[in-house]
C-alpha positions as CSV (number, residue, x, y, z in Angstrom):
1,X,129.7,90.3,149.2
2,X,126.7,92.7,149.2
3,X,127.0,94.8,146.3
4,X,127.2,98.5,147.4
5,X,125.1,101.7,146.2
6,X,128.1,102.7,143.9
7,X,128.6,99.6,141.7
8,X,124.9,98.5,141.9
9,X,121.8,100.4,141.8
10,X,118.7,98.7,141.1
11,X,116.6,101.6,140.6
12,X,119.0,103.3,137.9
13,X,118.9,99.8,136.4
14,X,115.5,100.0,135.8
15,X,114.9,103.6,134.3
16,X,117.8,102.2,131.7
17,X,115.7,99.3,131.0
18,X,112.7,101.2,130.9
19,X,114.5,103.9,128.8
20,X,116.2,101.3,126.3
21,X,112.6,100.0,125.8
22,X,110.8,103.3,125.4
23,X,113.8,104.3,122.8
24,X,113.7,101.2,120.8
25,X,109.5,101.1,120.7
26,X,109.0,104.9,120.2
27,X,111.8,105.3,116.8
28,X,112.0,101.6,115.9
29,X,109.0,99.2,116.8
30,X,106.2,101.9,116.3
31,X,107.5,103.1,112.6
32,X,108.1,99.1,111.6
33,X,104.9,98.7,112.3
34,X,103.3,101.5,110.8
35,X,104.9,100.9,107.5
36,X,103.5,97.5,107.4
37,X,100.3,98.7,107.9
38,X,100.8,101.6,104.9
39,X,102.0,98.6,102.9
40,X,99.0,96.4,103.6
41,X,96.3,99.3,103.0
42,X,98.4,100.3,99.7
43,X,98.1,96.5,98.6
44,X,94.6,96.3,99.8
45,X,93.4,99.3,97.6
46,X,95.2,98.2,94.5
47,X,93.3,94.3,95.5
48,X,90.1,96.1,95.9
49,X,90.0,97.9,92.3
50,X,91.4,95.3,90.5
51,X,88.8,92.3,92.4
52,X,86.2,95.4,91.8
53,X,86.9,96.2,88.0
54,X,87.5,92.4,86.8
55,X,85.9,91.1,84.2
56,X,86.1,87.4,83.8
57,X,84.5,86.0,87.0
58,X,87.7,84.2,88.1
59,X,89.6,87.1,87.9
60,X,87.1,88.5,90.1
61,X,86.7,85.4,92.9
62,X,90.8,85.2,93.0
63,X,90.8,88.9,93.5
64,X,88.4,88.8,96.2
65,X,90.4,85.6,98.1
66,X,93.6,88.2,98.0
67,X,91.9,90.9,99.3
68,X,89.7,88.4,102.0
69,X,93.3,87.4,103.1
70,X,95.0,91.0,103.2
71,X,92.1,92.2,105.2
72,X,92.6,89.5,107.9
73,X,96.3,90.5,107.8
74,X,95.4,93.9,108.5
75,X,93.1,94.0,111.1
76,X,95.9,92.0,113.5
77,X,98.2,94.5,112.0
78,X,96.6,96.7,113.8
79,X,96.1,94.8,117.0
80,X,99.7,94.1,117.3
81,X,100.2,98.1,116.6
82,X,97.8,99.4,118.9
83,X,99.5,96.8,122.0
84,X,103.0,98.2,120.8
85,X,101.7,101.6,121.6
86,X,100.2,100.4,124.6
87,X,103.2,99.6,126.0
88,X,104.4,103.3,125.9
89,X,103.9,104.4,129.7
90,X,102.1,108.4,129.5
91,X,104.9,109.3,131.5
92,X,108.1,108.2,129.2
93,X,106.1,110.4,126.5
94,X,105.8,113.7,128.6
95,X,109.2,113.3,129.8
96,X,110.2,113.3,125.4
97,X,107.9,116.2,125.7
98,X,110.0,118.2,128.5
99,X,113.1,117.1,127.5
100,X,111.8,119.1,124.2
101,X,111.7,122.2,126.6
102,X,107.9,122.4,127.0
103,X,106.4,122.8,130.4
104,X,105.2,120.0,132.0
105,X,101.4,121.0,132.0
106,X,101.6,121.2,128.4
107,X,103.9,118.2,127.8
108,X,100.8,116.1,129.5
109,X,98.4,118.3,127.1
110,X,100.7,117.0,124.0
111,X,100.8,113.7,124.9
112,X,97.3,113.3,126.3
113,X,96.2,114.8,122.8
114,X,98.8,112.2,121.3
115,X,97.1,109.1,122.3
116,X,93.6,110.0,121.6
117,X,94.6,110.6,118.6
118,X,96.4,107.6,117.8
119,X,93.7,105.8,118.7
120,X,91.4,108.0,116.6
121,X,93.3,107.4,113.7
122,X,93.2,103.3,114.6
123,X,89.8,103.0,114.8
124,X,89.4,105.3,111.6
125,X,91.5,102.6,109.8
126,X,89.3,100.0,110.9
127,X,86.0,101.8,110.2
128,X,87.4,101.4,106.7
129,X,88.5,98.0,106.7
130,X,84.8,97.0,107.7
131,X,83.8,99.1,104.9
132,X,86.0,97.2,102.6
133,X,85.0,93.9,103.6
134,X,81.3,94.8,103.3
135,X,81.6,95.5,99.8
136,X,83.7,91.5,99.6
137,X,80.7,90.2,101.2
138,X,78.1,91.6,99.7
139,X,79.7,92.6,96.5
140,X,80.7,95.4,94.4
141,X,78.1,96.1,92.5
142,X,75.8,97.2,95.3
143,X,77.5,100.8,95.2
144,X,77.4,101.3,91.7
């Protein structure tokens, strides 16, 4: 038996696939993520002062293994949340956009502007993790 257009539609299949996984990236995946990556720069700043202020050298070198590691945890934090967002299609996101009641033309402006500023704000976070990890490697006292 051939199923029939009213009890199986392929393409309707496939824009509820598409829309389960654009739902559950967009107000779950993305958020997860970016609350890791709060955590991790919150727990990186508090390493980084105490590795930086330290006064017995031990204190110092364990401080600076923690904050080595959290650094390495953060940059493929940031990977992994820059793929997630990749895999939102331009499309899904005007569509939120229009459903919101703007106009199409600007719905592509918003989310056009949305990306590039995502990925503004990514590579601001890892202009300051290299900063970071320059003062690790080449010590704190260099700014002082």
């Amino acid at each position: 038996m051939t199923p029939n257009k009213s009890t199986h539609d392929p393409e309707t299949e496939h824009h509820i696939h598409r829309a389960h996984i654009f739902d559950s990236t967009f107000w779950a995946v993305l958020p997860a993520h970016y609350d890791k990556i709060k955590k991790r720069w919150t727990l990186i700043a508090r390493l980084y002062h105490e590795a930086n202020s330290a006064l017995m050298a031990t204190d110092r070198a364990a401080g600076v293994n923690s904050l080595t590691a959290e650094l390495d945890m953060l940059e493929s934090d940031i990977e992994d949340y820059r793929e997630v967002a990749r895999t939102i299609a331009l499309e899904d996101l005007i569509g939120l956009y229009m459903v919101a009641g703007r106009q199409r033309w600007r719905a592509e402006q918003i989310a056009k502007q949305d990306v590039e500023e995502l990925e503004g704000s990514l590579k601001l976070l890892e202009a300051k993790l290299r900063e970071v990890k320059a003062d690790v490697v080449y010590g704190f006292d260099e700014k002082k």
